[in-house]
TORKOL-439569 format. One record per residue: residue in one letter; y, z, x of N, C-alpha, C, O, CB in turn. Coordinates in pm, whole numbers, plus 50000, padded with zeros to 5 digits. Atoms other than C-alpha are relative to their C-alpha. Glycine has a CB too. Layout:
% TORKOL-439569
AYZXYZXYZXYZXYZX;...
% end
This chain:
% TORKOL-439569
X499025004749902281209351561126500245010950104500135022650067501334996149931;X500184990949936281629368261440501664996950077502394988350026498474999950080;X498424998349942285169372161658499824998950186500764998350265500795019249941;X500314997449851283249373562027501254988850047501974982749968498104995850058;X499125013149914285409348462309499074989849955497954993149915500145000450196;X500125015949999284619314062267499724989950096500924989550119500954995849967;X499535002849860284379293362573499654987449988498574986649928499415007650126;X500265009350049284339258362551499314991450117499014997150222501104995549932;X500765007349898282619227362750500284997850142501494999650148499894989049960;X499365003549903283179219263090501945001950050502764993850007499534987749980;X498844993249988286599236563220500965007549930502185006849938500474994350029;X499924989949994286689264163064501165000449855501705010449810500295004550149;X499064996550135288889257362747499585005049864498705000149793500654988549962;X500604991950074288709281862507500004996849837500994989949811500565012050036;X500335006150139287829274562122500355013649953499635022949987498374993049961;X499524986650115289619303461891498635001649888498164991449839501794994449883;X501184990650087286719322761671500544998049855501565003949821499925019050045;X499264998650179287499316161282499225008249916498075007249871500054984549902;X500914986350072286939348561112500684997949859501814993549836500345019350079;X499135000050173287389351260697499935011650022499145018250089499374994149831;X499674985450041289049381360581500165000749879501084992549868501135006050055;X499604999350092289349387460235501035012049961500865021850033499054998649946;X499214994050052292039406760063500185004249850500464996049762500744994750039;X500485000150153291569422359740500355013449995500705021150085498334995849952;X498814985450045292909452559529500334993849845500104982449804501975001750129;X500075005850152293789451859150501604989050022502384985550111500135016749843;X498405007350040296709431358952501075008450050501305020450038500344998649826;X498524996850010300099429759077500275011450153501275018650163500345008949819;X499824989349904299439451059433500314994350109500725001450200498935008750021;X499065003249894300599429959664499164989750111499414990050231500555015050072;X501225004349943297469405859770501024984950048501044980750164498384998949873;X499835013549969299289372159758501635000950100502024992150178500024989949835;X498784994949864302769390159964499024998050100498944987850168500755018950009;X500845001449874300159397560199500014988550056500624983150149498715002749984;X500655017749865298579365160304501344995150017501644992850134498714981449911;X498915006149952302139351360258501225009150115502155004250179500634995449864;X499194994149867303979372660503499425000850098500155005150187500515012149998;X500675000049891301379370660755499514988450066499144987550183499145006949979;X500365010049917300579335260762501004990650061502144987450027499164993249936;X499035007749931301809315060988500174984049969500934976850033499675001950140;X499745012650051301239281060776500545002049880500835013449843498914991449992;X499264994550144302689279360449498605000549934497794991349945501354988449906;X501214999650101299769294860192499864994249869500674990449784499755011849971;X500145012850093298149276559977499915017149900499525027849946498284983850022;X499734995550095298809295559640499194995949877498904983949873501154998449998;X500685004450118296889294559299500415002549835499935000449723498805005650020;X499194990750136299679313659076500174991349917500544979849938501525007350018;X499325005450088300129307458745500895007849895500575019649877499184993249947;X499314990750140302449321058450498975006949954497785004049950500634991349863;X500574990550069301549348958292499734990449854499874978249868501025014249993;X499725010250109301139335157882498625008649896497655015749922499744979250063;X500564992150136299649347557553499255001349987498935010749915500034998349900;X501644995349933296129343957677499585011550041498495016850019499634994250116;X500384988549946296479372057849499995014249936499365024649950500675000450096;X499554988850102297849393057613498585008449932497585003549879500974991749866;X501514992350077295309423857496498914995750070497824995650013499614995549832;X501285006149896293049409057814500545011150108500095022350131500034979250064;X499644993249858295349418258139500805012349990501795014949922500844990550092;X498924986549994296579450858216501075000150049500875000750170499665010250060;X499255003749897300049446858336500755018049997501515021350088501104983749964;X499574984649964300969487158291500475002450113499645000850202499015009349997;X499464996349874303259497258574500784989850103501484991050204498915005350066;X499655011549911303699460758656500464988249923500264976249937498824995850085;X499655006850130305459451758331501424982050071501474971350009501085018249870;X499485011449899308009424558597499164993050041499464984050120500615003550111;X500745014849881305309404558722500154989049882500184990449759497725001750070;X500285008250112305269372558585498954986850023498874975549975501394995349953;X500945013549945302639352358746498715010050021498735022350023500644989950177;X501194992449903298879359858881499284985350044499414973550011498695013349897;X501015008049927296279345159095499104997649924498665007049858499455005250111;X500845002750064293909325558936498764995150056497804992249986500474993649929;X501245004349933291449315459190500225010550151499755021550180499974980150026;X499654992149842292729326559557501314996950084501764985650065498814995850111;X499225003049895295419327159821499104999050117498045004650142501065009750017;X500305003649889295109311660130500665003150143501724996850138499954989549979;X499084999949883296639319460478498984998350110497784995850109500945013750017;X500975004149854295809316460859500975008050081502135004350059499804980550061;X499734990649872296959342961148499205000250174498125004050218499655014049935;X500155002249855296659337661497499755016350067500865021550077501504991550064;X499904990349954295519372061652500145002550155500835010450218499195004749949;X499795003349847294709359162008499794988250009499764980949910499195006550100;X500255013650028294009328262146498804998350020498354988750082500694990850066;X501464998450002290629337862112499525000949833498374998649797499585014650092;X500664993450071290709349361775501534993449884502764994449893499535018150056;X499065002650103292009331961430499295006749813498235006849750500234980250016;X501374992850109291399350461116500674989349870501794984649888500075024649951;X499545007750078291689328460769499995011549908499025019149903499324986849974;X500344986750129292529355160467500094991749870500694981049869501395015249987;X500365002650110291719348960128500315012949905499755023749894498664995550012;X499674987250132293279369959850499054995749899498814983649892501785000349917;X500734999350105291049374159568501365001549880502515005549895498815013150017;X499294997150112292259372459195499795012349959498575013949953499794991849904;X499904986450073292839409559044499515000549875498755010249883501295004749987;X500025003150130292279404058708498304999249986497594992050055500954985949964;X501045002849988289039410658590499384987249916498244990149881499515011049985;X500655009950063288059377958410500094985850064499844974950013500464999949871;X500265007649886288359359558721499345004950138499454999850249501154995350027;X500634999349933286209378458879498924993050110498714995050229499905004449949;X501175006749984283369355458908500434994050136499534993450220499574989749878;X499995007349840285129337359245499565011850064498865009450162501634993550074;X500194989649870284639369359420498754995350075498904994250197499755017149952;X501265000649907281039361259543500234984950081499964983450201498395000549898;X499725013049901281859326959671501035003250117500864999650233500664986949910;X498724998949894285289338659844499265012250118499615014750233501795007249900;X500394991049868283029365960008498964997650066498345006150130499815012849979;X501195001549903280449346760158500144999450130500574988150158499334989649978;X499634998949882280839352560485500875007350062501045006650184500204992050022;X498574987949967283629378160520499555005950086498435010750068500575011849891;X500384991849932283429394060792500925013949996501005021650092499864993550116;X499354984050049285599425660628500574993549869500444983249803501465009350120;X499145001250142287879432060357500955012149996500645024050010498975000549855;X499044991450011291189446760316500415002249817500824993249744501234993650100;X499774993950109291599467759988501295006450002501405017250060499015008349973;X498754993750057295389473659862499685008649929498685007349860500854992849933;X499334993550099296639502159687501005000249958501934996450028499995007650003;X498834999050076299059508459422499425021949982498505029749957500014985049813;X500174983550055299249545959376500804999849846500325008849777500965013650129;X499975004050133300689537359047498844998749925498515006449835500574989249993;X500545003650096298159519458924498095004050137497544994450192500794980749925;X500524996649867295239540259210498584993249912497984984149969500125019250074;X501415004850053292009532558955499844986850014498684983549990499745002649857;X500195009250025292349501258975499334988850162499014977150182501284997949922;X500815005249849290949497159363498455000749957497524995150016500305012450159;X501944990750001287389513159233499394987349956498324987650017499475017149847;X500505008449965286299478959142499774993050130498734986450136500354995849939;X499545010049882287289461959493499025010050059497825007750073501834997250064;X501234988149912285639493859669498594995649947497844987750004500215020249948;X501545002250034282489492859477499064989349987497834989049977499845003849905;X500405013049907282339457959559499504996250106498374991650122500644995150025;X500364992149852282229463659884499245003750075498724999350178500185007550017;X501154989549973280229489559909498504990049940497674986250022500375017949890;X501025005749996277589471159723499424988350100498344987850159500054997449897;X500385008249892277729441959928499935000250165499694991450248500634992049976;X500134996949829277899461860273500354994050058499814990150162499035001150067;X498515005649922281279445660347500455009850084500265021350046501324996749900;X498974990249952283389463260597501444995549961502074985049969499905001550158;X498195003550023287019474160465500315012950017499565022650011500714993349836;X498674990150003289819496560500500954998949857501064988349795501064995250139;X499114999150107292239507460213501265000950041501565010650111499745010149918;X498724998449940295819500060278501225003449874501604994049804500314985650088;X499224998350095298259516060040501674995050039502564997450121499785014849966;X499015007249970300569493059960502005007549929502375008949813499314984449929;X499084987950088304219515259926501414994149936502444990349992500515013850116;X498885007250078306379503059637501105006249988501015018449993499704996849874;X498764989850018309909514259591499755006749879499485001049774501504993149992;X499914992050100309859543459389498545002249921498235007349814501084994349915;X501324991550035306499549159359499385015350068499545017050189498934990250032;X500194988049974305179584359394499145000450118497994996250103499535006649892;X500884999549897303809589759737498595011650028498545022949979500965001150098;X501364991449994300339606059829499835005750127500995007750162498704991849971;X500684999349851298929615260173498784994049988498134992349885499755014950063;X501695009350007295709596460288499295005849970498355000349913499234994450108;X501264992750017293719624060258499764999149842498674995749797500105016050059;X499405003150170294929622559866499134986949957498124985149888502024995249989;X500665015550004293989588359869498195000150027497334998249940500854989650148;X501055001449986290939589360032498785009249921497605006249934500085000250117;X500914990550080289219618459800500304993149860499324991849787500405017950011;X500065002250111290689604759503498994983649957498504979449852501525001149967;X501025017250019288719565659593498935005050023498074996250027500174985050114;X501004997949966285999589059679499304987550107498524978850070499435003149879;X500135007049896285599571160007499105003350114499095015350144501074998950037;X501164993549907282959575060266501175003950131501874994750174498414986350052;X499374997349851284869593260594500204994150071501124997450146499625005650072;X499815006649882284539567560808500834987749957501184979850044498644996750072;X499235016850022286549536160590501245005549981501445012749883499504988249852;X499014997349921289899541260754501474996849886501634984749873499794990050149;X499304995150081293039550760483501494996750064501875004250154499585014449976;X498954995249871296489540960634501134994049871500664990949761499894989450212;X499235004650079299889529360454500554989050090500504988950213500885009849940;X499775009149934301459495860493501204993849885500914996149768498644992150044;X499425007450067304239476560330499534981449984499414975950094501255003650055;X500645009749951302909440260255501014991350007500754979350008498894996149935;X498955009350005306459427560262500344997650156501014988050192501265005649909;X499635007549873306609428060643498784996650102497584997650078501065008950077;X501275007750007304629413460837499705007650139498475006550147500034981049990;X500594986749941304019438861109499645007849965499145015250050500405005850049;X500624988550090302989460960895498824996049981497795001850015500625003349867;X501365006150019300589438160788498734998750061497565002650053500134991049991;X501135001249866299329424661080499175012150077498165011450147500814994150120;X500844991049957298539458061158499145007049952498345014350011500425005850039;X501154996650085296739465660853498424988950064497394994750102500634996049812;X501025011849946294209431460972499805007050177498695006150231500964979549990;X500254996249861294409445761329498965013950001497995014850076501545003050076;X501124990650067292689479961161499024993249982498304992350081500275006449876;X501145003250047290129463060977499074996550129497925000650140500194989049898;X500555008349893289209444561291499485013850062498275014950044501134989050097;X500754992049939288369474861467499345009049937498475015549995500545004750076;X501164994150097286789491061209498714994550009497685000050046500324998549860;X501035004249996284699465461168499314999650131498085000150120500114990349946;X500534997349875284039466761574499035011050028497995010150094500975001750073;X500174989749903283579502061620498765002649859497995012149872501565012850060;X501514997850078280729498761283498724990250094497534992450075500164992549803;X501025008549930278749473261515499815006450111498795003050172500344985950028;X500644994549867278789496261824499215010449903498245005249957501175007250141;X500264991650074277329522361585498714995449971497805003649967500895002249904;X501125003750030274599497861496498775002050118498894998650236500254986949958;X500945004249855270899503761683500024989350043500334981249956498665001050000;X500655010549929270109479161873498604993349948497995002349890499795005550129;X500925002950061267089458361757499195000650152499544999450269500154987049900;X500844994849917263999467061909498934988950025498404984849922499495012849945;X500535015450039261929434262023498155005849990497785017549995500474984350166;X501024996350003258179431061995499315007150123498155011150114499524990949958;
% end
């Protein structure tokens, strides 16, 4: 999926670009706040109760109050311009719902990775995801009350992160914050495509 202008048939009316974003990060970090404070329709939701299944499966360490998780995906939709609509997709945390991940990332054109500095190991799946599939993302540490704060640089040596995938903090409870985490990614992912050669024709 690409984000260029749009331009539509005969007088000039413009067709908005529909970019997927995914959103992903372990249990309990703040994936399904996200899409819901940022979208501007109501998100479609997949939560269910926590329940005895899980028990001796999910890790809820640090995040002993939650009482729900994602079981497939969140849904939202953000208007960036009127050129440009991005659809986000939270991924489920939990690793035994992994398996949607490859469907929810077909086509992504990035990916925003939460942190918990609480619970910080628990991004190194989502990263190494990522990375294998030569997604573009940013890590946005998401900052809980009364959790112990880091500096990015902290952050970024401890995810062992390549220099250039961009480290910033964000609350996912407001939605400027947010939007400006998705407004990062976006130029991340930009300023990796000016970076690309050029293809060379025959």
């Amino acid at each position: 999926m690409d984000f260029e202008r749009s331009d539509g048939p005969a007088g000039g009316n413009r067709v908005p670009t529909a970019t997927k974003i995914l959103i992903a990060g372990g249990f309990g970090v703040g994936k399904t706040t996200m899409v819901g404070t940022v979208s501007e329709t109501k998100p479609l939701r997949t939560e269910e109760v926590l329940s005895e299944r899980g028990v001796g499966v999910d890790d809820i360490s640090g995040v002993e109050e939650k009482s729900t998780t994602t079981v497939a995906m969140d849904f939202g939709r953000i208007t960036i311009s009127e050129d440009l609509v991005l659809y986000l997709f939270g991924t489920p945390g939990q690793d035994r719902f992994w398996f949607v991940w490859d469907e929810l990332a077909l086509g992504a054109l990035g990916a925003v990775v939460l942190a918990d500095t609480r619970r910080l190991a628990d991004c190194f799946p989502s990263v190494d995801y990522f990375e294998r599939q030569g997604t573009p993302f940013i890590v946005a540490v998401n900052c809980f009350d009364g959790a112990r704060q880091y500096s990015l640089e902290e952050v970024q040596m401890a995810l062992d992160l390549d220099p250039d995938v961009p480290v910033m903090l964000c609350d996912a409870r407001k939605r400027e914050s947010s939007k400006e985490v998705l407004i990062t990614l976006l130029q991340h992912v930009m300023k990796g495509r000016r970076r690309e050669p050029e293809s060379v024709g025959p």
